[in-house]
N, C-alpha and C positions, 0 to 999 in steps of 0.2 A: 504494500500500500504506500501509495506515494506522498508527499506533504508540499500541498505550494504555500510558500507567503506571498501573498499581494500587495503592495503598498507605493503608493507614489511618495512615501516619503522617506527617502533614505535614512534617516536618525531610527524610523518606526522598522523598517526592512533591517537595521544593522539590530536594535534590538533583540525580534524576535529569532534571527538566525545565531546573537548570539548564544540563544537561552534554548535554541531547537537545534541546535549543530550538528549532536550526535544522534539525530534523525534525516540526518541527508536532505535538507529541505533545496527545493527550489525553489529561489526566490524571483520575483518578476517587480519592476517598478508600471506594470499596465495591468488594466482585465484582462484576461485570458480567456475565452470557452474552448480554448486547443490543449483541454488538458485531458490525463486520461482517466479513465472511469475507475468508479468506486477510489477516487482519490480524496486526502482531508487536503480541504483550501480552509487558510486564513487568510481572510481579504478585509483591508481598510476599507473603512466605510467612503471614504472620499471615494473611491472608484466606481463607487454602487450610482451616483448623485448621477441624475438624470435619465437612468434607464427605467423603463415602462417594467408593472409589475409581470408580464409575461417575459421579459429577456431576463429579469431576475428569479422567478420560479426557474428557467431552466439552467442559469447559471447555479441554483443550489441541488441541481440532481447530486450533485457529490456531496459530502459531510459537509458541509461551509462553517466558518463561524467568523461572524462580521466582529469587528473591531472599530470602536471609535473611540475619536483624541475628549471628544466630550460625548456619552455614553447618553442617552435619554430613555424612559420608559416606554415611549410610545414608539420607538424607531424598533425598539427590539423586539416588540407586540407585533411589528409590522411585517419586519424581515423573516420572523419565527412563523408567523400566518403564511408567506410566503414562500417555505421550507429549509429555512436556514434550522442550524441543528445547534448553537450557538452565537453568545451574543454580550460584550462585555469592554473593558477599558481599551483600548490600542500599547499605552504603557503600563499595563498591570504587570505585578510581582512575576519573576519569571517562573513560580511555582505555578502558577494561576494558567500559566499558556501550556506548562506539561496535563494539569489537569483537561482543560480545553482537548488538547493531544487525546489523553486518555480516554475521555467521554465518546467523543466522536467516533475514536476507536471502534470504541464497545459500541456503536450504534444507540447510544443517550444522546439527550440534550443538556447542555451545558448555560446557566446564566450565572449572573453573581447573587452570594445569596440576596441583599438584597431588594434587588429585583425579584427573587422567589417570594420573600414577604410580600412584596406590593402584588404580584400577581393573584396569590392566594386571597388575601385582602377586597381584591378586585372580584375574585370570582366570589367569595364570603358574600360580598354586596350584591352582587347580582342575585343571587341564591339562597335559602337555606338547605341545610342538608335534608333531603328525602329522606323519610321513613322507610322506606324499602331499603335506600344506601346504607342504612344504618344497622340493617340487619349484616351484613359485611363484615360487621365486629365482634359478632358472635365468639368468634375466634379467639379472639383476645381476653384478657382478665380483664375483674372490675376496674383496678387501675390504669391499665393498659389502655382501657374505654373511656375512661377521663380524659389519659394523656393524649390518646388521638383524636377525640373530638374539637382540645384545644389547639393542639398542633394545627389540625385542621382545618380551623379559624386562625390561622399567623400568628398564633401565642408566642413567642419566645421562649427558651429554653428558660432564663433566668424568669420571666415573667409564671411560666408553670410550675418551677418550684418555689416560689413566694407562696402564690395560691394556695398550692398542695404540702405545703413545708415539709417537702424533700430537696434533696440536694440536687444539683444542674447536671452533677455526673448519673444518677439515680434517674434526673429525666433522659438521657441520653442514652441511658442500658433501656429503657420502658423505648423509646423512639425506636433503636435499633432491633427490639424483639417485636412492635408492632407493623415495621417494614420489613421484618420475614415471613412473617404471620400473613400477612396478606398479597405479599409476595409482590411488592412494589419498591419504589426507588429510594424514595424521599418525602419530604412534607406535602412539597407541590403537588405529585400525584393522589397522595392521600385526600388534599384541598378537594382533587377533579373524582375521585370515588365519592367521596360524601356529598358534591354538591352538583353529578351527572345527574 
């Protein structure tokens, strides 16, 4: 599997190649669609500006994950609805681009967490959780059914152990056994089970 970085701006292109190196990246300062398939692109967002949401749905048939110098809610709402697979800073920590790396990999999606709060947040408002969804949690202990109903709703880890006067690591073992248990990712996905 191959790795492009995209970026018209060489301080952003010398970055992530320095922190991607020992993944062979090729790096381009233009768009590309002449790459090849089932390839991860990380592409600067400046590159995207101006093309129509159909040359962009097919510019994200590969893993993509857009990168911007100033990152916004609604851009990543946009580019994700349009099948990007990630979506986050352009100069983030370079553990954050091996993450990036990794998700796409695995075929996940990738945001910062949060962006994941605001998203759950989002869908929370639209929504409450259905009674049918909620049978889903069967699964889980009585705690466990506390913990992920808060999760659910964008709680915080420190915000759920106040509530529940347990400790942050205690909610993080409860998190980690109610995302095997139901055999999901993360918060996020949890948010779109309880509130499908």
């Amino acid at each position: 599997m191959k790795l492009y970085l995209m970026s018209d701006d060489i301080s952003v292109r010398a970055k992530w190649m320095g922190a991607l190196s020992g993944l062979y990246p090729i790096t381009l300062p233009t768009l590309s669609f002449d790459i090849e398939s089932d390839s991860i692109v990380m592409v600067s967002e400046t590159l995207l500006r101006g093309k129509s949401d159909k040359e962009l749905g097919s510019f994200f048939r590969n893993k993509t994950a857009v990168l911007s110098i100033i990152p916004n809610f609604s851009e990543a709402q946009r580019v994700l609805a349009l099948g990007a697979m990630g979506y986050g800073n352009a100069m983030m920590h370079e553990s954050h681009l091996h993450s990036i790396y990794q998700a796409l990999e695995e075929g996940n999606i990738w945001l910062h967490p949060d962006f994941i709060t605001m998203m759950i947040v989002q869908i929370r408002d639209q929504k409450s959780p259905k009674k049918k969804s909620l049978g889903v949690l069967d699964v889980l202990s009585t705690r466990e059914k506390e913990v992920a109903l808060m999760l659910g709703e964008g709680t915080t880890h420190q915000e759920i152990s106040d509530s529940l006067n347990i400790t942050v690591r205690t909610v993080k073992a409860h998190a980690t056994a109610i995302y095997q248990k139901l055999e999901i990712k993360d918060r996020l996905a949890l948010s779109l089970l309880l509130h499908q």
